[in-house]
N, C-alpha and C positions, 0 to 999 in steps of 0.2 A: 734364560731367554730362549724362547721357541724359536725354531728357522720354518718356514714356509718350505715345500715341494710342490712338487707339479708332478704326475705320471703321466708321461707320453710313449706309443706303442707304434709303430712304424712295418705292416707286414708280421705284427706278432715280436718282432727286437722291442722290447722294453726299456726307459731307462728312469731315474730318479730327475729329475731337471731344478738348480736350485738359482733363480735370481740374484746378483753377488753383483748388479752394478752401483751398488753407495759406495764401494770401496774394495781398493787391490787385494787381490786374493791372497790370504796366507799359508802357511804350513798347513796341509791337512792330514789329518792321520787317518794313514792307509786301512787302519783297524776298525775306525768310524764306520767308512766306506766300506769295507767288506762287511760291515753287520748292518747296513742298511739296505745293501742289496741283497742280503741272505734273505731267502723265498720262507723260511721259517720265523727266524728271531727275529728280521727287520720289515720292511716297505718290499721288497721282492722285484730284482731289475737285474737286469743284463748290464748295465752299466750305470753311472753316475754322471752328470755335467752341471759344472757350472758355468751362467753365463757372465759375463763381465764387460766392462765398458772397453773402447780401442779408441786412443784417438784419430788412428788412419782408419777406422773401418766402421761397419754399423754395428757389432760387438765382437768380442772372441770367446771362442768355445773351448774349453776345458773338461778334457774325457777322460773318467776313469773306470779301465774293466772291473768287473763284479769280486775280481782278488783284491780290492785294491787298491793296485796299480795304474801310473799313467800310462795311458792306453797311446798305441797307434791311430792313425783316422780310422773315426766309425760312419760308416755313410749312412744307416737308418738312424744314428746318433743327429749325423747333420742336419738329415731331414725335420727331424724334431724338433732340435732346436731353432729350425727356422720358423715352423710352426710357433712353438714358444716364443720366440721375439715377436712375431705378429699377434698374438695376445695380450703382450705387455705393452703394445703399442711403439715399440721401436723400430718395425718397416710395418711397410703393407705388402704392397704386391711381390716387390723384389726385393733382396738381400747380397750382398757384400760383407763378407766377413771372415775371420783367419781362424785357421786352425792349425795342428801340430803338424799339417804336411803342407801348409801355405795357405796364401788364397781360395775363398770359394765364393762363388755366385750362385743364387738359386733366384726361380720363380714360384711363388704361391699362389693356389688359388682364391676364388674370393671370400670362401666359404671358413679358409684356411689348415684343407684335412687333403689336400693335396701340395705335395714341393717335388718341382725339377731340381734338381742339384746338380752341379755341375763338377765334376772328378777332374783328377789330374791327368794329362798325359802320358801316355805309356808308350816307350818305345823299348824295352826290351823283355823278352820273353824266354826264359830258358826251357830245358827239359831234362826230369829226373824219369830215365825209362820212356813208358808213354807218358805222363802227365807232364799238363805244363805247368811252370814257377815263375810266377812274377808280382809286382809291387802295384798296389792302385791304391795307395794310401799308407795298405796295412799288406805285407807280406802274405802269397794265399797259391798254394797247393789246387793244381784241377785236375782231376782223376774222372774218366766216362766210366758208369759203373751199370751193367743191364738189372732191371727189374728191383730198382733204386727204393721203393715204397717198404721193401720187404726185407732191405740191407741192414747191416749192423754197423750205422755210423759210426755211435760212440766210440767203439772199441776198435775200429778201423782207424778212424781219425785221430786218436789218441795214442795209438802205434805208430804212425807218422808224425804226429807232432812231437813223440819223445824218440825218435829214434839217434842214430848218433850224427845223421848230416843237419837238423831242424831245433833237436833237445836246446841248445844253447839257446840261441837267438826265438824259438818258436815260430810257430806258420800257422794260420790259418786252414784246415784242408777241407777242401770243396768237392761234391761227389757230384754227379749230372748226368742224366739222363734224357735223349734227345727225343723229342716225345711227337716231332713231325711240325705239328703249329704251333709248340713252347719247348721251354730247356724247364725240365722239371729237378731241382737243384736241393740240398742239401748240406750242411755244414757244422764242421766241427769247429768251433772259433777258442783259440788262444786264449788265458785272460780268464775268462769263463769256465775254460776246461770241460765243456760240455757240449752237444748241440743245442742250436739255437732257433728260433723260428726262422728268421729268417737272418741274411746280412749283409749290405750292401755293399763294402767292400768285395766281398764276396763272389755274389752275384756279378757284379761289374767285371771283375777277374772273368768269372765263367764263361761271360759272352763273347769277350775280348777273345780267351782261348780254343774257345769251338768257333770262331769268325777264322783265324787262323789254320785250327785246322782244316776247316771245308772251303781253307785259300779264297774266304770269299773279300771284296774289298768293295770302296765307295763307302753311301752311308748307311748303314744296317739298326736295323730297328728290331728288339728280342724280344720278346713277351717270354716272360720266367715264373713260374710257378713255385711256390717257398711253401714250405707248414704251414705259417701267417699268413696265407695270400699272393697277391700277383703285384709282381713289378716291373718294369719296361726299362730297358735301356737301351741308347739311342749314341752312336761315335761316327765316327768317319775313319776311315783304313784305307789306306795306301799300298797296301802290304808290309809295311816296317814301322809306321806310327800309327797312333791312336790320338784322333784330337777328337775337340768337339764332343766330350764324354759327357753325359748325362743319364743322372739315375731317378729316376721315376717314381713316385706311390705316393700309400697313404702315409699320413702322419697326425694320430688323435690324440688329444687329451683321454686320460683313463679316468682319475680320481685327482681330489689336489687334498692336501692334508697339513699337520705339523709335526715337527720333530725337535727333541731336546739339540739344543745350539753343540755347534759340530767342534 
């Protein structure tokens, strides 16, 4: 038996998207999933989801990174799959639906290659040295790095994410560059082990942590510049919370296809 996919691209984050609402999800092997999103042997995706029915919500999302593994929140993941339920005809405009760090809300637009999403609130922000560390779904590393186009993510970012305070648990690490009219950003994302086009976890983190450092507060609107393209994020800050978070872009279907049953 064949399984149907979907590729959706959100900013350049890719993922695999597979429809799984006739029936509760079961055991999936991790090995399936790492050779589906293998850019050689398989379909080629930053991640995997599937979506599946809720009975408190309009569906829930089920993320797994390009290892494998069940993933932390993916916000260009969200995006897309909101995208994806407005294709399968399970929302239109807006969305209510859970993921592995809770509730989310989004709005789409009508065309369906635009979603607001809406992120969790963030109220604390540590600091290792200059960078700051905090949680927007998915744990994430922000480090300001000058003349960012011409840096060596990979191998930056991959020395912080193995190093001995991050190795364990892992971190997402976010490079940024403040470019006057955008935050031109960069990322090495966990899970993946590589950079990525873009990441909305990510991203999110970044603006959240350059809003703090240039102590700005009220509601702050970012125009972010990725590999992938542009995305906006939009919170309210107080100095000590983060509400009202929203992450901004696109989110397209690529290709749809089939695949030997998983």
């Amino acid at each position: 038996m064949n399984i149907k996919f979907f590729k959706y691209q959100g900013a350049g984050n890719d993922f695999i998207l597979i429809d799984h609402t006739s029936g509760p999800l079961q055991d999936i092997d991790n090995k399936v999933v790492e050779r589906l999103c293998d850019r050689r042997f398989g379909i080629g995706a930053d991640g995997l989801m599937f979506l599946t029915r809720h009975e408190s919500y309009d569906f829930e999302m089920h993320y797994y990174n390009a290892d494998g593994n069940l993933g932390s929140m993916c916000g260009n993941g969200g995006r897309c799959i909101v995208a994806f339920a407005k294709q399968l005809g399970i929302i239109k405009e807006k969305a209510n639906f859970l993921a592995v760090d809770g509730p989310h809300y989004a709005r789409i637009s009508e065309n369906g290659e635009w979603v607001d999403l809406q992120m969790i609130n963030v109220e604390e922000i540590s600091m290792d040295g200059t960078a700051y560390v905090l949680n927007t779904g998915s744990p994430h590393y922000v480090a300001q790095q000058d003349d960012l186009k011409n840096f060596d993510v990979f191998s930056a970012g991959k020395s912080i994410r193995y190093n001995n305070t991050y190795q364990a648990a892992g971190i997402n690490v976010n490079f940024v560059q403040d470019m006057g009219s955008h935050l031109f950003v960069r990322t090495y994302e966990r899970g993946v082990e590589d950079e990525t086009y873009a990441c909305g976890t990510g991203v999110t983190a970044v603006a959240m942590a350059m809003a703090k450092h240039k102590q700005q507060t009220g509601h702050i609107k970012t125009e972010i510049k990725v590999l992938g393209g542009d995305i906006k994020i939009e919170f309210d800050y107080d100095g000590k919370r983060f509400t009202n978070v929203f992450l901004c872009g696109p989110a397209k279907l690529v290709f749809e296809g089939q695949v030997e049953s998983l």
